[in-house]
C-alpha positions as CSV (number, residue, x, y, z in Angstrom):
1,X,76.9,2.2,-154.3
2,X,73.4,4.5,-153.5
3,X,71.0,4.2,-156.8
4,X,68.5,7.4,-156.4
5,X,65.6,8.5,-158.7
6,X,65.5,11.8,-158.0
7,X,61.8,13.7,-158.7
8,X,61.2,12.1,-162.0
9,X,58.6,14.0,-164.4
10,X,57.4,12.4,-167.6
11,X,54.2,12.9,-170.0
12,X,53.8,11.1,-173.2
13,X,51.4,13.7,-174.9
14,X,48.7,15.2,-172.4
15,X,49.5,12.1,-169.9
16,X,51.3,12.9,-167.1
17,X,52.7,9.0,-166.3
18,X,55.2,10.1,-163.5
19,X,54.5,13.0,-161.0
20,X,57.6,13.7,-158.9
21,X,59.3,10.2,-158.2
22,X,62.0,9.8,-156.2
23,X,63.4,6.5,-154.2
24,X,66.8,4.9,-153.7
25,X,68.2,1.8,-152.7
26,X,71.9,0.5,-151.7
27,X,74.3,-2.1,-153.2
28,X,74.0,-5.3,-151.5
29,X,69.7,-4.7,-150.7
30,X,66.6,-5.3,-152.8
31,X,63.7,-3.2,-153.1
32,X,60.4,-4.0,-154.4
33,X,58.8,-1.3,-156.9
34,X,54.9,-1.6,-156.4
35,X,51.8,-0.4,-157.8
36,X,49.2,-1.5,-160.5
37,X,49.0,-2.1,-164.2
38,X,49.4,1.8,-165.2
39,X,51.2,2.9,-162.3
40,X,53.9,4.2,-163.7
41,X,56.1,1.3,-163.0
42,X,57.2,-0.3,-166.7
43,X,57.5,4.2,-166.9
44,X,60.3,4.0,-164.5
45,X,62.5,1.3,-165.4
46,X,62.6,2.4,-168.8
47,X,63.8,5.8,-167.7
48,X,66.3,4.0,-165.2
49,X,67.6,1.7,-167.7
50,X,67.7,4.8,-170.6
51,X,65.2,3.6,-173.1
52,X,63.8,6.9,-173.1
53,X,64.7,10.1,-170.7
54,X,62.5,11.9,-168.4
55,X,61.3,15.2,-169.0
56,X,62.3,16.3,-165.8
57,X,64.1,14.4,-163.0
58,X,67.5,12.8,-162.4
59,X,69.4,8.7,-162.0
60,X,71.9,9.3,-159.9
61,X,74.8,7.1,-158.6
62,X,76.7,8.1,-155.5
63,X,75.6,11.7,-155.7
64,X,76.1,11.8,-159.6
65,X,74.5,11.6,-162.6
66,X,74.6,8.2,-163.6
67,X,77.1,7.2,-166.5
68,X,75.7,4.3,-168.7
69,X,79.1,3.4,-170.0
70,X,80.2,2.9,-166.1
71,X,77.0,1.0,-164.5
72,X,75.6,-2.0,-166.2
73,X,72.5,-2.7,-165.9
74,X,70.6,-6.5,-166.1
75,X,67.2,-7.2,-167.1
76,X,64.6,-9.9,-166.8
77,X,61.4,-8.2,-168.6
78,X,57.9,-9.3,-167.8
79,X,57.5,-10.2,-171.5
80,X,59.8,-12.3,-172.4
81,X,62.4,-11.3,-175.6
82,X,64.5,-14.5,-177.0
83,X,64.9,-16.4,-180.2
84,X,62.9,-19.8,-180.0
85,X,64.3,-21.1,-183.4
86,X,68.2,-20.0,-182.0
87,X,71.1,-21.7,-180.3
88,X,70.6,-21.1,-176.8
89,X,74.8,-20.9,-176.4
90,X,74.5,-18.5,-179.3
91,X,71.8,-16.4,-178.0
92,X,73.6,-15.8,-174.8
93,X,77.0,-14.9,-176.3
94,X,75.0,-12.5,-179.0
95,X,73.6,-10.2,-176.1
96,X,76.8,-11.0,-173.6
97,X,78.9,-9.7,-175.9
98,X,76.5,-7.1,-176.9
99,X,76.9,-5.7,-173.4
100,X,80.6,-5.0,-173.9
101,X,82.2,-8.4,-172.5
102,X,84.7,-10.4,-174.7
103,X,83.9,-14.1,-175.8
104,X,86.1,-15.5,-173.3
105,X,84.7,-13.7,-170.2
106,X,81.2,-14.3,-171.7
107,X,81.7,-18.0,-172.5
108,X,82.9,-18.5,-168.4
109,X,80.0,-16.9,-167.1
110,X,77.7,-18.2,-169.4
111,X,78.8,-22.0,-168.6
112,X,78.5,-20.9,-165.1
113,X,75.1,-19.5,-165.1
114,X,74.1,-23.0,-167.4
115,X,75.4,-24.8,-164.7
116,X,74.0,-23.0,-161.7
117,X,70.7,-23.2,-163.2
118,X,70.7,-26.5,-163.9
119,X,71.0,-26.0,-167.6
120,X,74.1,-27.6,-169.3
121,X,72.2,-29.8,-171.1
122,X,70.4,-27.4,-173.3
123,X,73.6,-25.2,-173.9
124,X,73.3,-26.4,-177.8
125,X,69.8,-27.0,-178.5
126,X,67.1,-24.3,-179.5
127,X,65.1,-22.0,-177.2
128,X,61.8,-23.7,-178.5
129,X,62.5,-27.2,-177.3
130,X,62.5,-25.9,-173.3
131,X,59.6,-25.8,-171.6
132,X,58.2,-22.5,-170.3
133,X,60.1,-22.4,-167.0
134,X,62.9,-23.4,-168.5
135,X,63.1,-20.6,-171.0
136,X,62.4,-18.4,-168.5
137,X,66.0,-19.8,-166.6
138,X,67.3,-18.8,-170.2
139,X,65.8,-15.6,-170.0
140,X,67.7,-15.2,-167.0
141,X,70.9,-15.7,-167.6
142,X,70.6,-13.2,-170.2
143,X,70.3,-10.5,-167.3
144,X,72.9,-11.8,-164.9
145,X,75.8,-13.1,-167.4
146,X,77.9,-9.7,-168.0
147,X,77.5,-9.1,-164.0
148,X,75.6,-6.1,-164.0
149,X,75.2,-3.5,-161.1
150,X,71.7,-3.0,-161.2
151,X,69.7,-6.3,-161.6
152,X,66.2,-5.4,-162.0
153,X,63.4,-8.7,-162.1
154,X,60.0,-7.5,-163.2
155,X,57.8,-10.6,-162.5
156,X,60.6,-13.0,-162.0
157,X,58.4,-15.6,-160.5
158,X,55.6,-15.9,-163.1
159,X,54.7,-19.2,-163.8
160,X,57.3,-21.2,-162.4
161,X,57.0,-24.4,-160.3
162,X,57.9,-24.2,-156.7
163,X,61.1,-26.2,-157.8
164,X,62.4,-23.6,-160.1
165,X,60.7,-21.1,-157.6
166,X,63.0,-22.0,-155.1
167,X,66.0,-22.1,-157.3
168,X,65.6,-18.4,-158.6
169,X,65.1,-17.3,-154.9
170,X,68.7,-18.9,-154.5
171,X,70.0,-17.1,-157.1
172,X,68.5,-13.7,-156.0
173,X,70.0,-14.1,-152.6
174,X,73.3,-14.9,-154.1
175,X,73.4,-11.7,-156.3
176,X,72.2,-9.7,-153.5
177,X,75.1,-11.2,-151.3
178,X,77.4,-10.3,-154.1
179,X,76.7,-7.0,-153.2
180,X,74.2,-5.9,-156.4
181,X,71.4,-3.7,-156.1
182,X,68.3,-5.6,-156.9
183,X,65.3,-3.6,-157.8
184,X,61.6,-6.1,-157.9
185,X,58.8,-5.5,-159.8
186,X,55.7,-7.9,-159.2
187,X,52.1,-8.5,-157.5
188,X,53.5,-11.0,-155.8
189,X,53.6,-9.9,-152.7
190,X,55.0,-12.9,-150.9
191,X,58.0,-13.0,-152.9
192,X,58.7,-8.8,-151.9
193,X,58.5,-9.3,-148.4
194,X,60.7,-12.1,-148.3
195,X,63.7,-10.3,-150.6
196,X,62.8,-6.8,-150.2
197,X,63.7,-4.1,-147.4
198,X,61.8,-1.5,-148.8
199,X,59.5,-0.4,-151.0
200,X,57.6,2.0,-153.0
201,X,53.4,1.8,-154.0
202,X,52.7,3.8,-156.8
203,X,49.3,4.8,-157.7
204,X,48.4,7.3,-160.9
205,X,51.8,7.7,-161.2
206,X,52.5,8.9,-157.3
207,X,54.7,7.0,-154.8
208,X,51.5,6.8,-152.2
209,X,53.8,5.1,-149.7
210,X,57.8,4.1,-149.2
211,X,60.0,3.0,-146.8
212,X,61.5,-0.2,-144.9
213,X,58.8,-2.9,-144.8
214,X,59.1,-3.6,-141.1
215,X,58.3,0.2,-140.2
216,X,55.6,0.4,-142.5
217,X,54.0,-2.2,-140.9
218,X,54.8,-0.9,-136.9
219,X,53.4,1.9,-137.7
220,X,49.8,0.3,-138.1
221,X,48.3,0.7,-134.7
222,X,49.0,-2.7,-132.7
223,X,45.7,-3.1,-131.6
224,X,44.7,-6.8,-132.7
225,X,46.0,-9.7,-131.6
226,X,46.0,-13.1,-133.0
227,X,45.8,-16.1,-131.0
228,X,46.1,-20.0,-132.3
229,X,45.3,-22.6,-129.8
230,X,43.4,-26.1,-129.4
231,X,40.1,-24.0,-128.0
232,X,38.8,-21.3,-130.9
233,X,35.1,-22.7,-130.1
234,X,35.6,-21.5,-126.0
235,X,37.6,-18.1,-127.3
236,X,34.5,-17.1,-130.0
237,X,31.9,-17.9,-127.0
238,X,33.7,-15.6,-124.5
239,X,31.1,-12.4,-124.1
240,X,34.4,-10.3,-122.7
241,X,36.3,-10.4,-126.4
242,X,35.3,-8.8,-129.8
243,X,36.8,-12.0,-131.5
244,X,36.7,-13.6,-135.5
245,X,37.7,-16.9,-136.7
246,X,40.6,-16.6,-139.1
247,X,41.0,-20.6,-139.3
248,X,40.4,-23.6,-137.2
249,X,43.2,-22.4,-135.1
250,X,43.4,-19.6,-135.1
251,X,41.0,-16.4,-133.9
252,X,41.3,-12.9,-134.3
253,X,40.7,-10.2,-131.1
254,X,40.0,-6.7,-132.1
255,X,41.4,-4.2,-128.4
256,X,39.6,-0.8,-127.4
257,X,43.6,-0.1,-127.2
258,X,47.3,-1.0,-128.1
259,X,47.4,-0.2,-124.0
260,X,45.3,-3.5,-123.6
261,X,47.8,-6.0,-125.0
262,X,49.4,-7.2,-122.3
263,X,46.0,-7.9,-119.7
264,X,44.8,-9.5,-122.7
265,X,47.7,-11.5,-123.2
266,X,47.2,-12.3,-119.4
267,X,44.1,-13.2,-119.4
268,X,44.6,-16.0,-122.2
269,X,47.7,-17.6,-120.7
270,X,45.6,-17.9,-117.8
271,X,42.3,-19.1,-119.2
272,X,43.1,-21.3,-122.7
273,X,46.2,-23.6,-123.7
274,X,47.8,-21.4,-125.9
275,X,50.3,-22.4,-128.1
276,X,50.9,-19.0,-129.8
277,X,49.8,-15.1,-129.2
278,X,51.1,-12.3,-131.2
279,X,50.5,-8.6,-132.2
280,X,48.3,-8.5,-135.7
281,X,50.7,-6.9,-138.5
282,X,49.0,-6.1,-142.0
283,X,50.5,-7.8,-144.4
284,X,52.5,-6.2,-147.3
285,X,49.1,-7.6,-149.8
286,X,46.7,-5.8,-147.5
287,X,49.0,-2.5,-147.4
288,X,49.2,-2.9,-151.1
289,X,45.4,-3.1,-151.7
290,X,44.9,0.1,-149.0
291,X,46.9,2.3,-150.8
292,X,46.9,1.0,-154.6
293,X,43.3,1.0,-154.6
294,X,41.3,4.0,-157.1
295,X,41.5,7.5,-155.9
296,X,38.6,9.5,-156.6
């Protein structure tokens, strides 16, 4: 299945929020939705998930207009929405249910979402007895329990402890594996490189820059080098290199050219125990920064 957003328009009053956007992703891939508060990015979701239509623009599924009683959607909001003084059982049956699945199917893969989050226990007690990252597991389930289509996660990992960090990264890999499409929104650029193949910055309601992460980042000229050996004193004395300390191991060498890597590269091996030498690549925070930054 091809999810495309297909030169979306939309104003509220004399605010033009989205200029012309257009991206798609495939089942079975995730891709990260970028940009700053304002963006356009909360904009875009809502028009993808039919809170609201665009003014001009299309969602299209396999070369079609998208059909909302077809495609489920699922999702985790950055805010979250539950009932603290509710069941938690109850809660997740309500908006199961609510999402056209019968109290059967809905009970199954409510237990199973319970159990694969570690959550059994709390299947009867109220939302406001968890702790934060616990409701946030809640939350959750609430997206993935009538196995939607489209998952999409804005600021999934928000406040959680690496332990439950680590869990939800399991259970995004498994719904990507289960061939979903899995659409990220967050600042945390860590978490987007590690799921996501590609991605879109916005900036003033633009995509400033899309594609696969990987080419995005080959595309930088490959003129740096980083080097992390046992000697970063010796290599920030040598006269010959335009060289910065990154860490205690590490050191930083700026080339006249990409056509200088490999004499360099030569000329290290040669004169310092190495234990590792590799082309510099931005990473997806600095690209972020570069191109969400003000434009004026």
């Amino acid at each position: 299945m091809k999810l495309e957003i297909k030169n979306v328009n939309k104003s509220f009053s004399s605010k033009h929020v989205l200029k012309g956007i257009s991206c798609s992703v495939e089942s079975g891939h995730a891709f990260g939705l970028l940009g700053r508060n304002g963006a356009g990015k909360t904009t875009t979701i809502r028009i993808l998930m039919n809170v609201f239509p665009s003014d001009e623009g299309t969602i299209l599924i396999d070369g079609k207009a998208i059909d909302y009683n077809q495609i489920k959607i699922g999702y985790l909001p950055e805010e979250r929405g539950l009932y603290p003084k509710k069941k938690i059982f109850d809660q997740l049956l309500y908006f199961a249910q609510l999402k056209g699945m019968n109290r059967a199917d809905a009970t199954k893969s409510i237990d199973y979402w319970l159990k694969r989050l570690g959550m059994m226990e709390y299947r009867n007690k109220r939302l406001d007895t968890l702790s934060k990252g616990n409701q946030q597991k809640i939350q959750l389930i609430t997206a993935l329990a009538h196995d939607p289509d489209i998952v999409i996660l804005d600021e999934p990992f928000s406040g959680l402890d690496p332990v439950n960090a680590q869990l939800l990264k399991d259970v995004v890999k498994e719904v990507i594996e289960k061939n979903k499409i899995v659409l990220f929104s967050s600042h945390q650029m860590n978490y987007i490189e590690e799921f996501c193949d590609s991605i879109a910055i916005l900036n003033d309601g633009k995509i400033v820059l899309q594609g696969n992460i990987h080419e995005i980042k080959r595309n930088y000229t490959r003129d740096k080098l980083v080097i992390r050996c046992k000697e970063v004193g010796k290599v920030l004395m040598d006269p010959s290199l335009n060289s910065q300390k990154i860490n205690e191991e590490e050191v930083l060498i700026q080339l006249d050219s990409p056509n200088q890597k490999q004499e360099v590269m030569k000329k290290f091996v040669e004169e310092f125990d190495i234990d590792e030498i590799r082309v510099f690549e931005p990473s997806l925070n600095d690209i972020f920064v570069e191109y969400a930054k003000e434009q004026y």
